[in-house]
C-alpha positions in Angstrom: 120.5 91.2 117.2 119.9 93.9 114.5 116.3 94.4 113.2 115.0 94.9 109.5 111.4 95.2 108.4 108.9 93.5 105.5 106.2 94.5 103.7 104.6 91.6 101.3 102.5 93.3 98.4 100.5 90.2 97.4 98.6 90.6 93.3 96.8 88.5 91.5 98.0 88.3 87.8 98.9 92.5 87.8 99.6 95.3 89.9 96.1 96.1 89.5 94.7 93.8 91.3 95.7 93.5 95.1 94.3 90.7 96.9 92.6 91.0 100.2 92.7 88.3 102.9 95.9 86.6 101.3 97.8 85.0 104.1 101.3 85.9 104.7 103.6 83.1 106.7 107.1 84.1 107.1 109.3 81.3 108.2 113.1 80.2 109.3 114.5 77.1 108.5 111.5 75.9 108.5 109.8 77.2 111.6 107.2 79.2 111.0 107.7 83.3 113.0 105.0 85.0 111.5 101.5 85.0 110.1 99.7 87.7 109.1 97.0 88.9 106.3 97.2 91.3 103.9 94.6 94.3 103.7 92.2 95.6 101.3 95.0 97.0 99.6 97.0 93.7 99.3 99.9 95.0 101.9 100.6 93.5 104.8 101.4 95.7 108.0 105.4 96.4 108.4 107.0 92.6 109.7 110.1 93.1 112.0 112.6 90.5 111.3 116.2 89.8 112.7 119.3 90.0 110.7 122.8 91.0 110.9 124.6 94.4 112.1 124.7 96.7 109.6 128.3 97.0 110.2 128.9 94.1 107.5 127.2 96.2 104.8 129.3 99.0 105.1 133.0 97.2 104.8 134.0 94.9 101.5 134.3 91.3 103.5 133.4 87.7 102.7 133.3 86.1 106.2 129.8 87.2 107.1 126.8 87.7 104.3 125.6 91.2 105.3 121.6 90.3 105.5 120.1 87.7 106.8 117.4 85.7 104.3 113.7 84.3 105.2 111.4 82.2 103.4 107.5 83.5 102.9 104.5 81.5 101.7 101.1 83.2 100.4 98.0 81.9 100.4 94.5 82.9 99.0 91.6 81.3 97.8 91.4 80.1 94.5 95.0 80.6 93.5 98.2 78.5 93.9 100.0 78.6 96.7 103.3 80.4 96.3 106.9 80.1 97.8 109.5 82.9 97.9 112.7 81.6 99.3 116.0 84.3 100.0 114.4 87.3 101.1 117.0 89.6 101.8 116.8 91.7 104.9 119.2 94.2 106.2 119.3 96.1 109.3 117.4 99.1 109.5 115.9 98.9 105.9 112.6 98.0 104.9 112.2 95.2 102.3 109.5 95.0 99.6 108.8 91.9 98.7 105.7 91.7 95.9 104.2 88.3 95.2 102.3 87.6 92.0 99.6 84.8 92.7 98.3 83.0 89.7 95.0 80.8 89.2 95.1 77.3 90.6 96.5 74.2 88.2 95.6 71.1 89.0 98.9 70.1 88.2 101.0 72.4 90.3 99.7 72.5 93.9 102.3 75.1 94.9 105.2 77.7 93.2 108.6 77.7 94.9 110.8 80.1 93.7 114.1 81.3 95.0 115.8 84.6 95.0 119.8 84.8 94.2 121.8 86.3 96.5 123.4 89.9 95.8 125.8 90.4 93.7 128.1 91.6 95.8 127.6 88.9 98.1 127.2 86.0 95.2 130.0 84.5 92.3 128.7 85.6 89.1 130.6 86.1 85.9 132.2 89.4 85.1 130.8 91.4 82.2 132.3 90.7 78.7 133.9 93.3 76.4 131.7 94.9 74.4 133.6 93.6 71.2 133.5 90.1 72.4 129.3 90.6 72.5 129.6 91.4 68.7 127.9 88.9 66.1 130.1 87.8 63.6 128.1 90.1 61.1 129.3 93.7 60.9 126.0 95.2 62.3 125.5 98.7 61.8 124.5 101.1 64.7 120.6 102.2 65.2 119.8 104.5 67.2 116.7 106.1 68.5 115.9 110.1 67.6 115.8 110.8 71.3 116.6 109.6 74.0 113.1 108.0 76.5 112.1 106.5 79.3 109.8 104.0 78.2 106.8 102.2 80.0 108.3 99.0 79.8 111.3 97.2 78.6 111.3 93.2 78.1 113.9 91.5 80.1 115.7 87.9 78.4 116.3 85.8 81.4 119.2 84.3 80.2 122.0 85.2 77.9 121.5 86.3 74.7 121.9 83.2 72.5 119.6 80.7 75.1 116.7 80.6 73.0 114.9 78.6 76.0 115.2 81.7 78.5 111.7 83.6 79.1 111.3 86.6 78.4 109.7 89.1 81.3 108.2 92.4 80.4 108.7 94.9 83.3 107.6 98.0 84.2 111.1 100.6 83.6 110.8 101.9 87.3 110.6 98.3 88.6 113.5 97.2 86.7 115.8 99.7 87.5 114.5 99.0 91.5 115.3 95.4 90.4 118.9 95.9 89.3 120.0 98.3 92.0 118.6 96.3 94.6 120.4 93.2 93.6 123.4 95.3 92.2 124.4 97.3 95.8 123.7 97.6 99.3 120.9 99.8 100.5 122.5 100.7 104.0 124.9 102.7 101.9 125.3 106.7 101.9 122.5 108.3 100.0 124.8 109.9 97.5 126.3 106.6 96.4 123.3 105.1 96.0 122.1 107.9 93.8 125.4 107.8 91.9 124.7 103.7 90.8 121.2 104.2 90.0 122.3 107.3 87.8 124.3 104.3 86.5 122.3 101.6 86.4 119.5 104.2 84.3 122.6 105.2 81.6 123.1 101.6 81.0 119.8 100.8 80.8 118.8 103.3 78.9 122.2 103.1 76.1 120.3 99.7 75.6 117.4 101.2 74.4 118.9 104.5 72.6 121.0 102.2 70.2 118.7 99.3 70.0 121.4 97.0 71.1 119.9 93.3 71.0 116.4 93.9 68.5 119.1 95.4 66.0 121.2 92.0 66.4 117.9 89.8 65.8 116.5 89.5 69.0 113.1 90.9 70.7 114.2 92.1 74.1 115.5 95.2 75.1 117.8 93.4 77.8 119.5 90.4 79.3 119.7 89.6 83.1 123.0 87.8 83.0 126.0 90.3 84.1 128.6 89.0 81.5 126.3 91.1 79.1 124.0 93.5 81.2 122.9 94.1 84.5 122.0 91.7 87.2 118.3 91.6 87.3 116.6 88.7 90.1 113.1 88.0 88.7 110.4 88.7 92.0 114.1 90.0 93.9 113.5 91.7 97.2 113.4 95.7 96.5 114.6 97.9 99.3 112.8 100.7 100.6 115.2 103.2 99.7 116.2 102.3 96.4 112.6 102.4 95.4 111.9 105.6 96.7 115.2 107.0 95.5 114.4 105.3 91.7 110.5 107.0 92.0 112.8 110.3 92.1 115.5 110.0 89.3 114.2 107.7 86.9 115.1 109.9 84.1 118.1 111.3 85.2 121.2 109.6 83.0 125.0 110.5 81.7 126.6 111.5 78.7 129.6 112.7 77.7 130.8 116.1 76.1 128.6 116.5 73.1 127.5 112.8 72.6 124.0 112.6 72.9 123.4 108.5 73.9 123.6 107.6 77.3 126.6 106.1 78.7 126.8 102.6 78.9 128.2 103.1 82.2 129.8 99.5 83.1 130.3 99.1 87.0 132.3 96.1 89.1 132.2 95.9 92.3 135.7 96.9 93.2 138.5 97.6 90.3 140.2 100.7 89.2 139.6 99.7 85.5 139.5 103.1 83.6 135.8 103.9 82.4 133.9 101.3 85.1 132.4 102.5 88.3 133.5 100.8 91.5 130.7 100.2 93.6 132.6 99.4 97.1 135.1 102.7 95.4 131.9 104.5 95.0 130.4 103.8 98.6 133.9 105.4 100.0 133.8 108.1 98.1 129.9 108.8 99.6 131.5 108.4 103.2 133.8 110.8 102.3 130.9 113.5 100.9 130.8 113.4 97.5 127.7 114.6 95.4 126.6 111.6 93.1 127.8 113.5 90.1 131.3 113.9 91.8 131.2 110.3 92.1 130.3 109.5 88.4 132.5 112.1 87.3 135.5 110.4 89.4 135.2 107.3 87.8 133.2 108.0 84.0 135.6 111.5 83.5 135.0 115.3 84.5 133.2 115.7 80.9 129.9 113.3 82.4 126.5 115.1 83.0 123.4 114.6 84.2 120.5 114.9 82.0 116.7 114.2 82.1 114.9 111.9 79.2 111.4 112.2 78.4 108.9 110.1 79.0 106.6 107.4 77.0 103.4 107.2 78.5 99.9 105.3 77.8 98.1 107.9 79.8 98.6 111.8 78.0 97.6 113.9 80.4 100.6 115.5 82.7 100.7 118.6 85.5 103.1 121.1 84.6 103.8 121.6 88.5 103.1 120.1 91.6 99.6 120.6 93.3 99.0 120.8 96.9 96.9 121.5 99.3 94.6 124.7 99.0 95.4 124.4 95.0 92.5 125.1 92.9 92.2 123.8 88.9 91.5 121.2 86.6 94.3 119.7 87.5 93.1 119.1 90.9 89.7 117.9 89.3 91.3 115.5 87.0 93.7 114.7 90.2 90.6 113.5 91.8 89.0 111.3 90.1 91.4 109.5 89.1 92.4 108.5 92.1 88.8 107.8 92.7 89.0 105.5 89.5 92.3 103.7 91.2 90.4 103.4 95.0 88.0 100.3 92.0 90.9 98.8 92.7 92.7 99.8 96.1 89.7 100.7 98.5 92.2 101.4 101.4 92.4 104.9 99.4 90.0 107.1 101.1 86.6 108.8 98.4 86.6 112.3 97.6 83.1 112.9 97.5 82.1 115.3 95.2 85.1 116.1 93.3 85.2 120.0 92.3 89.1 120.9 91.7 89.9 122.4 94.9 92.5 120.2 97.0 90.8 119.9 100.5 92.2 117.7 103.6 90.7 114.8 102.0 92.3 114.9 98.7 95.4 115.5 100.9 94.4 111.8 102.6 93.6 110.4 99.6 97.1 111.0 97.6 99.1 110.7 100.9 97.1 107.1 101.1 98.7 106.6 97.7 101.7 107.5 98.3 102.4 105.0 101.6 100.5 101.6 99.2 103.5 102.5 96.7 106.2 103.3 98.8 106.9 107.0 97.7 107.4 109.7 100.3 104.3 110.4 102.0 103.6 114.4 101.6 100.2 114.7 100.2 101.6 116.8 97.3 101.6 115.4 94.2 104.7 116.0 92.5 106.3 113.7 89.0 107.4 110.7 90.8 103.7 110.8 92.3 101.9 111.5 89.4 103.9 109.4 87.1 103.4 106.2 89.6 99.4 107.4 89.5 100.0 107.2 85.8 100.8 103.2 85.4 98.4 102.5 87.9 95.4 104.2 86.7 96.7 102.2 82.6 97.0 99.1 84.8 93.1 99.1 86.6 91.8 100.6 83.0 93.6 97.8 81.3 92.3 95.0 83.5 88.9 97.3 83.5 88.5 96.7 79.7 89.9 93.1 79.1 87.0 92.1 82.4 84.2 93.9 80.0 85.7 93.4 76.5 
């Protein structure tokens, strides 16, 4: 049988605050195949796991579901006990699965929750014309100046109208991991997968651009049902290469011509509906060697281009190239203590003693340490998918620093 890996980040209330010790059972219909603990990081080492050819993943059938699913339970002292149920596991991939602990209730002596199956592989309803989403007040359109990429977007768990649905507010990044990893398949060609996050991002970010739901009344920026948005599984299972690919493009969207919102690039998963993206159509097309934007122009119109939005950040500061080993500047020195400040929380990440602005063989360690606790590609430079993850976790720990002391 075919083999898949998992890594279990286990938190306690925020990202940044890893928990050490936690323990990690992965079962199977009940029988219990693993145990393990997670590090002073919160990670657990890399959990081999059967599952299913990866064959299934690559062809459009419904006789066999092309991943095979596990259940995991966390433990730590002093928080509730915590069931995931459904993680997804494909062959060859690694699987992310983060787990937010929270502080014991007396009342609730363990969380169970349960993660939907893809959509590919699930029934969910199709997407509603736009019109058909309209309120019966003629609403006129807002839009932002400019198009961003902000920190975080707040996600309604429900449709628009169910007032009872919670409302999540995610990091952008780990949304757009979210969507893509419970939108496609992450055994598919590179290309493709670039082409639907390119996608999923235009969508997202046409959402924000035009103010779509807060200009209607309400106060998110997004639903997770597909009839209106995108399919978003709250604590889903994020695939190794999605994330890494997302950590790369995260601003790159569409337009078209001389329209400056993004496309809101609508996607099915097979149709040759003029203006939608085909996802199993797309995944052909990456067999056959098309470039992401040859996909996305197939499909959205020879008049669609990438572009790159700017970026909201809490934290100003920002390199202006990447720094590497034997570079020497205040970028380095600022380089190095934060991730000095970020090892308060993370200790796995080796000390660079004596920070001075000249990247050494330990800084090196230190941001390749980094990288592999978050998943990006582990070259010890520090380039913008590096820096910017550095970013949101140095807000995080100064965040949780202040609200410990305030």
């Amino acid at each position: 049988m075919a083999k898949g890996y998992l890594i279990v980040n286990v938190y306690s209330g925020s990202v940044a605050n890893p928990i050490e010790n936690a323990t990690v059972i992965v079962e199977k219909d009940g029988k219990t195949l693993f145990t393990t603990m997670t590090d002073q990081n919160g990670q657990t080492n890399k959990i081999p796991l059967e599952t299913v050819e990866k064959s299934f993943s690559l062809e459009q059938q419904t006789e066999v579901r092309p991943y095979e699913t596990y259940e995991i339970i966390v433990k730590a002292l002093g928080l509730t006990e915590t069931k995931i149920e459904g993680v997804q596991i494909f062959d060859g991939i690694t699987s992310i699965q983060t787990v937010y602990l929270t502080s014991i209730d007396e009342n609730q002596k363990e969380i169970v929750e349960e993660i939907s199956p893809n959509k590919l592989w699930g029934s969910y309803p199709p997407i509603l014309p736009e019109s058909s989403q309209e309120t019966e007040q003629n609403i006129a359109p807002i839009v932002l100046k400019e198009v961003m990429v902000p920190q975080n977007i707040i996600v309604h768990d429900g449709t628009p109208s169910n007032s009872n649905a919670p409302n999540y507010t995610v990091p952008f990044t780990d949304y757009i991991k979210n969507v893509a990893s419970s939108e496609i398949y992450s055994t598919w060609p590179e290309e493709t997968i670039r082409a639907n996050i390119i996608a999923i991002i235009s969508f997202t970010l046409n959402r924000i651009f035009t103010e779509w739901y807060p200009s209607r009344g309400y106060n998110f920026t997004i639903t997770s049902t597909t009839s209106y948005d995108q399919k978003y599984t709250r604590n889903g299972t994020i695939f190794e290469p999605i994330s890494m690919m997302v950590d790369e493009i995260f601003r790159e969207y569409i337009r078209k011509g001389i329209r400056v919102e993004p496309v809101l690039a609508h996607y099915k998963s097979d149709t040759s509906e003029k203006g939608y993206l085909s996802q199993w159509g797309s995944k052909d097309l990456g067999d056959l060697g098309y470039s992401a934007l040859e996909i996305l122009r197939y499909y959205y119109g020879n008049d669609v281009n990438i572009y790159e939005a700017e970026v909201t950040q809490k934290y100003p500061y920002s390199f202006s190239s990447t720094l590497k080993q034997g570079d020497c500047s205040q970028d380095v020195y600022i380089l190095q203590n934060t991730l000095n400040y970020i090892r308060g929380s993370y200790p796995g990440i080796p000390l660079i003693k004596n920070p001075n602005g000249f990247f050494d063989s330990n800084t090196k360690e230190a941001v390749q340490t980094f990288q592999k606790i978050f998943s990006l590609a582990q070259t010890g430079e520090v380039d913008y998918e590096t820096w910017y993850k550095m970013s949101y976790i140095l807000t995080a720990v100064t965040d949780m620093t202040k609200s410990i002391y305030s």
